[in-house]
C-alpha positions in Angstrom: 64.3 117.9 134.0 67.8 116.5 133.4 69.0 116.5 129.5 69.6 113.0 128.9 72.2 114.1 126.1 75.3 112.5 126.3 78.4 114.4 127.5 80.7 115.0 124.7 83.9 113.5 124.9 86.9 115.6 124.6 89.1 114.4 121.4 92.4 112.5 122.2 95.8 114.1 122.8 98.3 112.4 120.8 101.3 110.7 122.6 104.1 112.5 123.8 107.0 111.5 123.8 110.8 112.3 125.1 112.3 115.9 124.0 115.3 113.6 122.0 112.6 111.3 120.1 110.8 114.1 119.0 113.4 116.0 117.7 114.5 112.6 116.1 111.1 112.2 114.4 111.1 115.2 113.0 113.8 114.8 110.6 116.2 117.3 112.8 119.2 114.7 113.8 119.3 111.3 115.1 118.3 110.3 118.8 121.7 110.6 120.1 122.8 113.5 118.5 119.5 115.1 120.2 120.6 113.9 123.8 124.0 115.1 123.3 122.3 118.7 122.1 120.1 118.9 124.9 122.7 118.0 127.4 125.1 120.9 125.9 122.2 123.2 126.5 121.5 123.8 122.9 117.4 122.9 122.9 114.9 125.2 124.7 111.4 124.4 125.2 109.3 127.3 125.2 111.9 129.8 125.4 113.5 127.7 128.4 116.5 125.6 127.9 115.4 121.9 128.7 119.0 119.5 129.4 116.6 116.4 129.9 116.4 114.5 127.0 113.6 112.3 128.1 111.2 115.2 128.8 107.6 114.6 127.8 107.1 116.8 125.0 104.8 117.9 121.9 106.3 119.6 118.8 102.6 120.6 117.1 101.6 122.1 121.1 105.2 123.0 122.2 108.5 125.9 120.5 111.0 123.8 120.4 114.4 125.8 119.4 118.1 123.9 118.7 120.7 126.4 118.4 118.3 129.3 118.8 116.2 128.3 115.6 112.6 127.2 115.9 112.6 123.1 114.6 109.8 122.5 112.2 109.4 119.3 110.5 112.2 118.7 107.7 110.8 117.6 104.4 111.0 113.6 104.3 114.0 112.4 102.1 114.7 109.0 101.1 118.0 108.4 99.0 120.1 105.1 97.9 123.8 105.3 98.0 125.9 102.4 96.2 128.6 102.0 99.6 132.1 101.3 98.5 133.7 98.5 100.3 136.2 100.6 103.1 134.0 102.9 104.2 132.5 103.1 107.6 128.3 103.6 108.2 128.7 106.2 111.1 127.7 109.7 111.2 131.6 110.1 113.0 134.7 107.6 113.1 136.9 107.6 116.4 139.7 106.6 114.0 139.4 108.4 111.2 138.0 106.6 108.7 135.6 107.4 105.8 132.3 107.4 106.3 129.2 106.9 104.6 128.3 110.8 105.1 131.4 111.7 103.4 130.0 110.7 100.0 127.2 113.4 100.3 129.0 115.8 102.0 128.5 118.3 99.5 125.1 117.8 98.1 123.6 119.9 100.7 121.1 117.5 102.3 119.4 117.6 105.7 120.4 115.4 108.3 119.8 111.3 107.1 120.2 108.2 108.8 121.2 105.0 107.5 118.4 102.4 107.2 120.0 99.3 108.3 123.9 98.6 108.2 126.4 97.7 106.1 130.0 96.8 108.0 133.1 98.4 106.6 134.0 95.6 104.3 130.6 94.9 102.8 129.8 97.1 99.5 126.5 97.7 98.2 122.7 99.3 98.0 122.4 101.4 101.5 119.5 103.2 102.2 119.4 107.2 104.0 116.6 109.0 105.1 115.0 111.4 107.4 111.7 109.6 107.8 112.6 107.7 111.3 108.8 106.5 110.8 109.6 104.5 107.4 113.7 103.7 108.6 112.2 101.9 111.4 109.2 99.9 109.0 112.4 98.5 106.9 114.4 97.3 110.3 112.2 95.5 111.8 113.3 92.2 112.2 109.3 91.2 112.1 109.2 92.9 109.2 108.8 91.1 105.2 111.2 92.8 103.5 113.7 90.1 101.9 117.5 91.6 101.3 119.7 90.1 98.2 122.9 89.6 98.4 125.9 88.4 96.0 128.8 86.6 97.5 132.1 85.8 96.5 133.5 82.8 98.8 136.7 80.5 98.6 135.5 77.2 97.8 133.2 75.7 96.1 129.7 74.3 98.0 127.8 71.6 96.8 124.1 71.3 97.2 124.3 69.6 101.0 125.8 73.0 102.0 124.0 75.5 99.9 120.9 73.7 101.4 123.0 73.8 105.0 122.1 77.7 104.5 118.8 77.8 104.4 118.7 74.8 107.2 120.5 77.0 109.5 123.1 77.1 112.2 123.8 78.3 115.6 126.9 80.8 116.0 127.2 82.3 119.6 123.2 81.9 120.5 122.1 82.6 117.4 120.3 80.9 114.6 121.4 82.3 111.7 119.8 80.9 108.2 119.1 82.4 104.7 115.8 82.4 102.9 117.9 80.9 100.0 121.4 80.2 98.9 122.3 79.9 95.3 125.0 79.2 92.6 125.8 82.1 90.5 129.0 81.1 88.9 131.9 79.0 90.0 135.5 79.3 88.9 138.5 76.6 89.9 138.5 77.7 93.3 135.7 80.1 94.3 132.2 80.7 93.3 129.7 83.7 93.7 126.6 82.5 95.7 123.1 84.4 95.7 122.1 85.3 99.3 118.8 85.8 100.2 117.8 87.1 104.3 114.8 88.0 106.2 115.9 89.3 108.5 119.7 91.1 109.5 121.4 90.0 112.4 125.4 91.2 112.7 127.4 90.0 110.3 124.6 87.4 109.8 126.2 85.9 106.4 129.6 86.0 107.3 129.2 84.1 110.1 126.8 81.7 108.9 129.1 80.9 105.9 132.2 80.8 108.4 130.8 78.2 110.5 129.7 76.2 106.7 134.0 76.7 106.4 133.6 79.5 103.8 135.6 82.7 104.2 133.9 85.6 102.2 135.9 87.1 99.9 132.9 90.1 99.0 129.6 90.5 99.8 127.8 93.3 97.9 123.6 94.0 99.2 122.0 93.8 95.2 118.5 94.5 96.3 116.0 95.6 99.3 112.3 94.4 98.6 111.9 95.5 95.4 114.6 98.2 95.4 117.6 97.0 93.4 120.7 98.6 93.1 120.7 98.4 89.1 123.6 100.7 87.7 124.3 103.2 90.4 127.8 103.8 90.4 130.2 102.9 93.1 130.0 106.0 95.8 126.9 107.7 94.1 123.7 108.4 95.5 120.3 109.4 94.1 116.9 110.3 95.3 114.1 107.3 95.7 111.1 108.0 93.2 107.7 108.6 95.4 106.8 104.6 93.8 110.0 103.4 95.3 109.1 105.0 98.8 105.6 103.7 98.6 106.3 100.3 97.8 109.0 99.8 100.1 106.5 101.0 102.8 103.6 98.6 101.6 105.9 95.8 101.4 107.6 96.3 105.1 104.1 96.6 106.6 
């Protein structure tokens, strides 16, 4: 007689992915530094140097070497950096200028990636971190995490155009709007506005404010979610408390 016990499923494999996302969720270096790696030869796969970057791999099933040294997951870092206004959000600069990762060049950190952007003239709260999973939670343009910003224009707008902001307009496709637009403080000739966004699209304030007839003077980013830049000096860094990760996760969920 036949056992009429069920067969007993085999437990799920978790996804793999490509050889350059994995290395990139681990903590190791971005996505394109991995491809470039694994192009150069630099990345073996069981022993084996793999050059294709999109090869289905496992890390927790798989040795996976970069530069002769097994890759383990790096320990999850998650800093805030108060960006000058000048310095450029790139890992490298074809022309030479300063970049973000210069102002942490010597505090012996593992690879981070910036968490959003900032363009060159924009100063402000940026946030760095090894946790691709978490980076990509706060980018999402789905996501509900509201950004802050404090802008100095030339002119001063009256209440048809600071509620022209929120209404919206189209620049090149786009529908660019703010969440809110307030007066800070006004002088004879330009004011500083209070900027908030949902969501990030390229120079997303500039241009919305351009089309309005406002040239920006400065924009500095005061706050992300909950995280504000309080008194973090211009070109310093520090560590995010476990709270501040948490909530930051949480609220872009």
């Amino acid at each position: 007689m036949k056992s009429s016990r069920p067969t007993p499923k085999s437990a799920p494999q978790p996804p793999r992915h490509g050889l350059a996302r994995v290395l990139s969720k681990l903590g190791v270096c971005s996505r394109s530094q991995a491809e470039i790696a694994i192009k150069a030869g630099r990345v073996t796969v069981g022993g084996r140097i793999e050059r294709n970057p999109e090869r289905p791999s496992d890390a927790q099933r798989e040795r996976i070497a970069l530069d002769g040294v097994d890759v383990q997951a790096a320990a999850k870092l998650y800093i805030a950096v108060n960006k000058p206004r000048g310095i450029v959000v790139s890992a490298a600069d074809e022309r030479g200028r300063d970049t973000v990762y210069n102002l942490i060049a010597d505090a012996g950190l593992p690879w981070l990636g910036p968490v959003g952007r900032l363009d060159k003239a924009s100063e402000g709260l940026l946030l760095l971190s090894n946790d691709t999973v978490w980076a990509a939670g706060i980018t999402e343009p789905a996501g509900s995490l509201v950004k802050t910003y404090h802008v100095q224009i030339n002119g001063l707008p009256d209440a048809v155009a600071l509620a022209a902001m929120v209404a919206g307009i189209v620049d090149g496709g786009e529908r660019l709007s703010a969440v809110s637009a307030t007066l800070l403080r006004s002088g004879e000739r330009n004011c500083w506005l209070e900027i908030v966004l949902d969501e990030g699209r390229n120079r997303h304030i500039r241009r919305l404010l351009e089309v309005l007839g406002f040239d920006v003077l400065r924009l500095l980013r005061v706050s992300i979610g909950g995280l504000a830049l309080g008194d973090l000096a211009k070109g310093a860094w520090r560590h995010l408390t476990a709270d501040e990760v948490a909530t930051l996760r949480v609220a872009a969920g």
